[in-house]
MARVEXTOR-524633 format. One record per residue (C-alpha): residue in three letters; x, z, y. Coordinates in Angstrom, 1 decimal. Layout:
BEGIN
+------+--------+--------+--------+
: type :     c1 :     c3 :     c2 :
+------+--------+--------+--------+
:  ALA :      X :      Z :      Y :
...
+------+--------+--------+--------+
***
This chain:
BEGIN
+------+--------+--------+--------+
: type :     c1 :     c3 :     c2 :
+------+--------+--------+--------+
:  UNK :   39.4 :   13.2 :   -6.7 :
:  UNK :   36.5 :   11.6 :   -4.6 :
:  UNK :   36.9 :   10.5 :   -1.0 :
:  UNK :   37.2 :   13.6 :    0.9 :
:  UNK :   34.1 :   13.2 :    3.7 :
:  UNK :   32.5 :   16.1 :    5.9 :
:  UNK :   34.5 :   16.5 :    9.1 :
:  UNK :   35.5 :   20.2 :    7.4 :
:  UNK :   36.7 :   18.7 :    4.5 :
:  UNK :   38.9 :   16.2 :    6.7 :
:  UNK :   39.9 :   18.4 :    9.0 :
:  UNK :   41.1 :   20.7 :    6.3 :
:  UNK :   43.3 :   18.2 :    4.9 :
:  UNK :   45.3 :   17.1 :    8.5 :
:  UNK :   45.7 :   21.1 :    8.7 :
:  UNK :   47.1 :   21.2 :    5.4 :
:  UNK :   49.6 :   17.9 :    6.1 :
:  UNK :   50.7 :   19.4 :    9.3 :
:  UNK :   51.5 :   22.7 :    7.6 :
:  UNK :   53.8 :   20.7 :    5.8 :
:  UNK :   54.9 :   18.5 :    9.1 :
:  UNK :   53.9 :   15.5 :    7.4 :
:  UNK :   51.6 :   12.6 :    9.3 :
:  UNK :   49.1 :   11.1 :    7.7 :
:  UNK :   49.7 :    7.9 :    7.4 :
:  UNK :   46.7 :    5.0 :    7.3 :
:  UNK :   46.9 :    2.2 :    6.2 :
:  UNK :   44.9 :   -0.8 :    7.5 :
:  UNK :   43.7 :   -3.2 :    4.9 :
:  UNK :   41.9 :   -6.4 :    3.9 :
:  UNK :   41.9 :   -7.0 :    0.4 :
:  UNK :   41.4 :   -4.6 :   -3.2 :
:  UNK :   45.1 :   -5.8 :   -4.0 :
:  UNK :   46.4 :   -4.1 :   -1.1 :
:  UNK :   44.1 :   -1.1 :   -0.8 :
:  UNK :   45.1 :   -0.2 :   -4.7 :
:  UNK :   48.6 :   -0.6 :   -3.7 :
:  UNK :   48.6 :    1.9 :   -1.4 :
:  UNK :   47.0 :    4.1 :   -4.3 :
:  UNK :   49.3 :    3.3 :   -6.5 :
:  UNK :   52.6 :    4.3 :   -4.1 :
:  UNK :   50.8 :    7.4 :   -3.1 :
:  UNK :   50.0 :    8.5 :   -6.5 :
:  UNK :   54.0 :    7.7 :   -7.6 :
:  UNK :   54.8 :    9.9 :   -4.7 :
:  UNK :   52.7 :   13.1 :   -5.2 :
:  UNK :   53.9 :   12.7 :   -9.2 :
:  UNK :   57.6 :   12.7 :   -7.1 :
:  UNK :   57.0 :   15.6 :   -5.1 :
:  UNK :   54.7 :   17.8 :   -7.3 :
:  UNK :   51.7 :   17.9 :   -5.0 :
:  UNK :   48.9 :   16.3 :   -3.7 :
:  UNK :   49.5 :   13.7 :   -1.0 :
:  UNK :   46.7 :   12.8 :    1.5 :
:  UNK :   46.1 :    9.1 :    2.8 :
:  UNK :   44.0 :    6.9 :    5.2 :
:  UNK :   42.7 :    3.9 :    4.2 :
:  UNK :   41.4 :    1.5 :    7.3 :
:  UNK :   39.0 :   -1.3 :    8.0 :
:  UNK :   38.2 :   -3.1 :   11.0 :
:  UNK :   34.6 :   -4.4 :   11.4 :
:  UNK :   34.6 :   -7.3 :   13.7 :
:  UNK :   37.4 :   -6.5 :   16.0 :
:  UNK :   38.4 :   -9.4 :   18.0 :
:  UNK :   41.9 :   -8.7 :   17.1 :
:  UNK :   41.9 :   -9.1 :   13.4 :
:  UNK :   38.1 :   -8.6 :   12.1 :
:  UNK :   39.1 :   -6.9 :    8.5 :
:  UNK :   35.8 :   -6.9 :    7.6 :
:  UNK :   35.8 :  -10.5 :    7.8 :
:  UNK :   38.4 :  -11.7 :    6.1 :
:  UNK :   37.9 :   -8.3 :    3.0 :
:  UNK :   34.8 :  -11.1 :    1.4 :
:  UNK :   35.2 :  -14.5 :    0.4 :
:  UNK :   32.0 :  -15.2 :    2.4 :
:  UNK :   33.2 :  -13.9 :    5.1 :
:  UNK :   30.6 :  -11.9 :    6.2 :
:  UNK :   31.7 :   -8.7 :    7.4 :
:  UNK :   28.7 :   -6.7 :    5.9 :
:  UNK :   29.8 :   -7.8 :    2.8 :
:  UNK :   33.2 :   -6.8 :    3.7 :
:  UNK :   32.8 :   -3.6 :    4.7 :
:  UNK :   30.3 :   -2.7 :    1.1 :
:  UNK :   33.5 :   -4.2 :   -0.5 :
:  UNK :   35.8 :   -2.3 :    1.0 :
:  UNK :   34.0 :    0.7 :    0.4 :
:  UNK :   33.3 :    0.0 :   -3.0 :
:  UNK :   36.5 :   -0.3 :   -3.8 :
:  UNK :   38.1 :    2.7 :   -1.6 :
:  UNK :   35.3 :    5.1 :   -4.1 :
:  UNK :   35.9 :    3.5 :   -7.9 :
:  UNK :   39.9 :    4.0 :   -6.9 :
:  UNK :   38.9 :    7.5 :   -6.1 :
:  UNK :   36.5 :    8.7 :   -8.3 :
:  UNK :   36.8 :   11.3 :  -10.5 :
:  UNK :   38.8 :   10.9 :  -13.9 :
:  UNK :   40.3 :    7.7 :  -12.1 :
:  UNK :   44.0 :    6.4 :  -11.8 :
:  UNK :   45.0 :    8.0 :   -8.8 :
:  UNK :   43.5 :   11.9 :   -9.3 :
:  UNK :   46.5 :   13.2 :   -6.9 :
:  UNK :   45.8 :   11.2 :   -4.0 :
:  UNK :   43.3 :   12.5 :   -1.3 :
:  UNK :   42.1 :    9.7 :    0.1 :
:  UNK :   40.3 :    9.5 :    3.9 :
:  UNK :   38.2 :    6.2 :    4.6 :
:  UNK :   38.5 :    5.5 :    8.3 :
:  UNK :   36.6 :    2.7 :   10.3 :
:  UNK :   38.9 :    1.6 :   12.9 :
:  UNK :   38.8 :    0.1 :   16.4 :
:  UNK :   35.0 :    0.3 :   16.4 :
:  UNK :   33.7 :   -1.4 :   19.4 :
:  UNK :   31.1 :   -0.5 :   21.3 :
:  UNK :   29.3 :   -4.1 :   21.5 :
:  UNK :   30.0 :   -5.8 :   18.3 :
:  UNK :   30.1 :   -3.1 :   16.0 :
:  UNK :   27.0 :   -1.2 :   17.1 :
:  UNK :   25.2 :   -2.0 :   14.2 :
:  UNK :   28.0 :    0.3 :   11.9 :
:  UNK :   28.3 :    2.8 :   14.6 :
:  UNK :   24.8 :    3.6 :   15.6 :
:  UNK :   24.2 :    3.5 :   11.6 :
:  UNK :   24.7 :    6.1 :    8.6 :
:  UNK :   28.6 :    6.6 :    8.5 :
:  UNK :   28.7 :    8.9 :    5.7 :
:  UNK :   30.8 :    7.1 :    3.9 :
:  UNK :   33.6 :    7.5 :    6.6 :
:  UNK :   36.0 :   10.1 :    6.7 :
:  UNK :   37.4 :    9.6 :   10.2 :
:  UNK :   35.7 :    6.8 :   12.4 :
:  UNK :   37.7 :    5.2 :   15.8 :
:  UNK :   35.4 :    4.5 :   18.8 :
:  UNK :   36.9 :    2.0 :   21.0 :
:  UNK :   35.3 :    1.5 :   24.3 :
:  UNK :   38.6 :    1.3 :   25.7 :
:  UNK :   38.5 :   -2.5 :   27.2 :
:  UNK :   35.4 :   -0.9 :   29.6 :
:  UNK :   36.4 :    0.5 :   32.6 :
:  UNK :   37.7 :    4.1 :   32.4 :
:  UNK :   34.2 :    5.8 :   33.4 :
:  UNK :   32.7 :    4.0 :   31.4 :
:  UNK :   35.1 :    4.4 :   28.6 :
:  UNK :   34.6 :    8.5 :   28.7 :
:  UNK :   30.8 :    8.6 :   28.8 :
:  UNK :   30.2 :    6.4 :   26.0 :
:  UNK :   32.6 :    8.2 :   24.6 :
:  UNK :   31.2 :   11.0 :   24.8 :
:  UNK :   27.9 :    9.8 :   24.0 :
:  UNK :   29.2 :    8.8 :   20.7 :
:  UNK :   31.0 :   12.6 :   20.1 :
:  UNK :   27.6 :   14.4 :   20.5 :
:  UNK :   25.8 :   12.0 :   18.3 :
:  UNK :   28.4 :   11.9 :   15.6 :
:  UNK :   30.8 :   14.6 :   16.2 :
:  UNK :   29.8 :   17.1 :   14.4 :
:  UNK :   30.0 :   14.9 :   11.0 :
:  UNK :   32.7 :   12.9 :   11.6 :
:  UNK :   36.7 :   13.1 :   13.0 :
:  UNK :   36.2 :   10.9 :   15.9 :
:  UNK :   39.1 :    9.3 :   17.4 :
:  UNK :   39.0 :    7.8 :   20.9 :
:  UNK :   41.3 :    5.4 :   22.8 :
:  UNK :   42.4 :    6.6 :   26.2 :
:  UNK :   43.6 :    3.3 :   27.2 :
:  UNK :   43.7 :   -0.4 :   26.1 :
:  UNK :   46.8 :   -1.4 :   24.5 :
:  UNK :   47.3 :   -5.0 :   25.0 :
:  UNK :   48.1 :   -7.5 :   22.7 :
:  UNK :   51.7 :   -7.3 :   22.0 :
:  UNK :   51.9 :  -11.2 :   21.2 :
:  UNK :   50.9 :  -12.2 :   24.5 :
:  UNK :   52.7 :  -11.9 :   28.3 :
:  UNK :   51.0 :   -8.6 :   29.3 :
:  UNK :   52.2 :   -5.1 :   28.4 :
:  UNK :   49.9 :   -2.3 :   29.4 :
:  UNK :   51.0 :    1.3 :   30.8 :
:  UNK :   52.4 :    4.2 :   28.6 :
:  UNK :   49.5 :    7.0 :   28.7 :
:  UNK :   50.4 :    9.5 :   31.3 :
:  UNK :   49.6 :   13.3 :   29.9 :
:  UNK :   47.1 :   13.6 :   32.8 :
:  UNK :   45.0 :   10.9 :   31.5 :
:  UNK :   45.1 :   12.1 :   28.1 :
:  UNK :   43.8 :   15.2 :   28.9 :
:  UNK :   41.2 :   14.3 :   31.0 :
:  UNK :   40.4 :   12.0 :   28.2 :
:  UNK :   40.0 :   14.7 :   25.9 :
:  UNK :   38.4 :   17.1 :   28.0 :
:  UNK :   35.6 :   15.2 :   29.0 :
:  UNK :   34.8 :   13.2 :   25.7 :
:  UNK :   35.6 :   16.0 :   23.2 :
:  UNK :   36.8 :   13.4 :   20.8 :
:  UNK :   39.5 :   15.1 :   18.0 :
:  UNK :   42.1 :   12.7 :   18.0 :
:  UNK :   43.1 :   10.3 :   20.7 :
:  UNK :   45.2 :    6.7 :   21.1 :
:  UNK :   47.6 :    6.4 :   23.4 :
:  UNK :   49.6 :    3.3 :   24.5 :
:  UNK :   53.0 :    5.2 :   23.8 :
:  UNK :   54.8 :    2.1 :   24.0 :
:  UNK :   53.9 :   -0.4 :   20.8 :
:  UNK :   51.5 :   -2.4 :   22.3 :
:  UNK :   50.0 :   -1.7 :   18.6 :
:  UNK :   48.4 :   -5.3 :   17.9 :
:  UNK :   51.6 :   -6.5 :   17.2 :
:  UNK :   55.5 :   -6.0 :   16.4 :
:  UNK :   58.0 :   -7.5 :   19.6 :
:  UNK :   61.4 :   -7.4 :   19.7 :
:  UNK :   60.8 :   -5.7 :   23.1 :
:  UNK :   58.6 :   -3.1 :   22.4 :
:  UNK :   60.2 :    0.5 :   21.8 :
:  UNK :   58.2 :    3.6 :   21.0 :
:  UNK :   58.7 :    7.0 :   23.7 :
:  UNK :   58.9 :    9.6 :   22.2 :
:  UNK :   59.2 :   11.6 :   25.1 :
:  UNK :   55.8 :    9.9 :   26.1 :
:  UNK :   53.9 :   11.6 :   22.8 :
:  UNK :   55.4 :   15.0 :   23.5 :
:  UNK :   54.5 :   15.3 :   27.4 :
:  UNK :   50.9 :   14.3 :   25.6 :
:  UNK :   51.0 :   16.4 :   23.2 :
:  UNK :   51.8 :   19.7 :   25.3 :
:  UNK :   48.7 :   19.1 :   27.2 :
:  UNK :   46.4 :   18.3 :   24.2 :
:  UNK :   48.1 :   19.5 :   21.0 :
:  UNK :   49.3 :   17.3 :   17.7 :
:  UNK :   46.4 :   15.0 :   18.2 :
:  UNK :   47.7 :   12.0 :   19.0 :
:  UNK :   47.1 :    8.5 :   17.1 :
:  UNK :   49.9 :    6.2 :   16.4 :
:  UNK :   49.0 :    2.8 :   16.8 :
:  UNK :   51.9 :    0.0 :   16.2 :
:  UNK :   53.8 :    1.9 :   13.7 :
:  UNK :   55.7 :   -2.0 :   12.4 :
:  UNK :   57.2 :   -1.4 :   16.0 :
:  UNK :   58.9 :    2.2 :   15.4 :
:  UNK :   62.4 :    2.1 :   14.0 :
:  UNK :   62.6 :    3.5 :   11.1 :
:  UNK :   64.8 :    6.8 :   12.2 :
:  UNK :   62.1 :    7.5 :   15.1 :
:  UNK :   59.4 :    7.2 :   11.9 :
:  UNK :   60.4 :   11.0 :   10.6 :
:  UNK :   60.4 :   12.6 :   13.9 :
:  UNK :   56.6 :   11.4 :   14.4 :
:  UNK :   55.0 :   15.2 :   13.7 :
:  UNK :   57.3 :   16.8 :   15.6 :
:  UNK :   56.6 :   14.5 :   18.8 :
:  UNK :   53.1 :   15.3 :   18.5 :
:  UNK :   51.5 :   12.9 :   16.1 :
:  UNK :   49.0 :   13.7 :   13.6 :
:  UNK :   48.0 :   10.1 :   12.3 :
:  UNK :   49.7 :    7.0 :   12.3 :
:  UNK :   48.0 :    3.5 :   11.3 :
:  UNK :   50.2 :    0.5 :    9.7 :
:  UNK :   49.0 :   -3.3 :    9.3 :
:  UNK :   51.1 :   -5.7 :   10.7 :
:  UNK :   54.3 :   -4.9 :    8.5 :
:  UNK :   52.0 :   -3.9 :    5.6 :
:  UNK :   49.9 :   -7.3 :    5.0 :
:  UNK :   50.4 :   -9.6 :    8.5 :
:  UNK :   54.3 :  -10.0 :    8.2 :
:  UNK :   54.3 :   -9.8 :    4.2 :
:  UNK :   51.4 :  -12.6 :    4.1 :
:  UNK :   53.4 :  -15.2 :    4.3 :
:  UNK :   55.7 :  -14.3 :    1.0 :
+------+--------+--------+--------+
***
């Protein structure tokens, strides 16, 4: 079926993933081998279980951590990128296509406020789900542009916020977990519908040191509800990966183990 866009239509499918206490898993990519991948195992898996199965698929713009956009063209221009990306994301899920049981979310991820204005403060109809990261500004600032951004966009889009910067797990500094307090201010005052929170990960990166909290997420998440974003998933052990939803978790974005750590092979 076509991209599912219109923050009704979006919405519609998280409620109908967490009726079934599944996360919705995104996945962050850079290249049409891996985005049709991702297709291709999700279409195998809704043929396994006899139903639909919904997915996110994730691009960076130009992200200081990893600019996806970037490295998605050859010319590596992210304009070009991004058009690619989304080019791609829509003949994989057109109608009549190869993946017709596959509901498929485009997301733009880690948005920044600077760099990526030009996307942001542009026509994202195309996105199912966009991420506006302000969070390396200080925390005022951080919730009115925020906010600004949720009553321009809000109403057409599933805005996801960060409520604090999660530093980079491959160098010496390792930020706070989220405390429920700040979450909920975070929500209350920005209105966005899903929220980031450092809840251990450090998600730039997989460490031998990082661990996930769990009980982090669900302090969260009895304050605010399943809304919380999972950032860092290659850092979750694999057991701690199935007991995501009921922790509070509604969406959970993968890269590193995906395409960083498989690069190389």
């Amino acid at each position: 079926m076509p991209i599912v866009l219109g923050k009704q239509e979006v919405a519609a499918v998280y409620r109908a993933a967490a009726g079934r206490g599944w996360v919705v898993p995104t996945f962050c990519a850079e290249n049409q081998t891996t985005v049709e991948a991702v297709f291709a195992a999700c279409q195998a898996k809704a043929v396994e279980l006899a139903t639909r199965v919904p997915v996110t698929i994730a691009m960076t713009g130009r992200y200081a951590h990893r600019a996806q956009a970037v490295h998605y063209a050859g010319s590596r221009n992210p304009e070009t990128g991004m058009e690619l990306f989304l080019g791609d994301c829509e003949v994989l899920a057109r109608p009549g296509g190869d993946y017709p049981a596959v509901d498929v979310l485009t997301h733009f991820d880690h948005g920044q406020y600077d760099v990526d204005a030009a996307v942001l403060d542009g026509d994202l109809s195309r996105f199912s789900s966009v991420m506006y990261d302000a969070s390396a500004a200080p925390w005022a600032d951080n919730l009115a542009m925020t906010a600004d951004f949720v009553a321009r966009h809000g109403e057409d889009v599933l805005v996801e916020g960060a409520a604090d910067e999660i530093v980079d797990a491959g160098g010496t500094m390792h930020g706070e977990l989220t405390s429920p307090e700040r979450a909920e201010e975070f929500v209350a005052r920005t209105g966005v519908d899903m929220v980031v929170a450092n809840l251990g990960t450090e998600h730039r990166a997989s460490a031998a040191d990082l661990r996930y909290v769990p009980e982090a997420a669900r302090a969260i998440a009895e304050r605010i509800g399943a809304r919380l974003v999972l950032h860092g998933a290659s850092s979750v052990a694999p057991t701690q990966l199935a007991t995501l939803f009921a922790d509070g978790v509604c969406k959970v974005n993968i890269w590193t183990i995906l395409e960083r750590d498989t690069s190389p092979l």
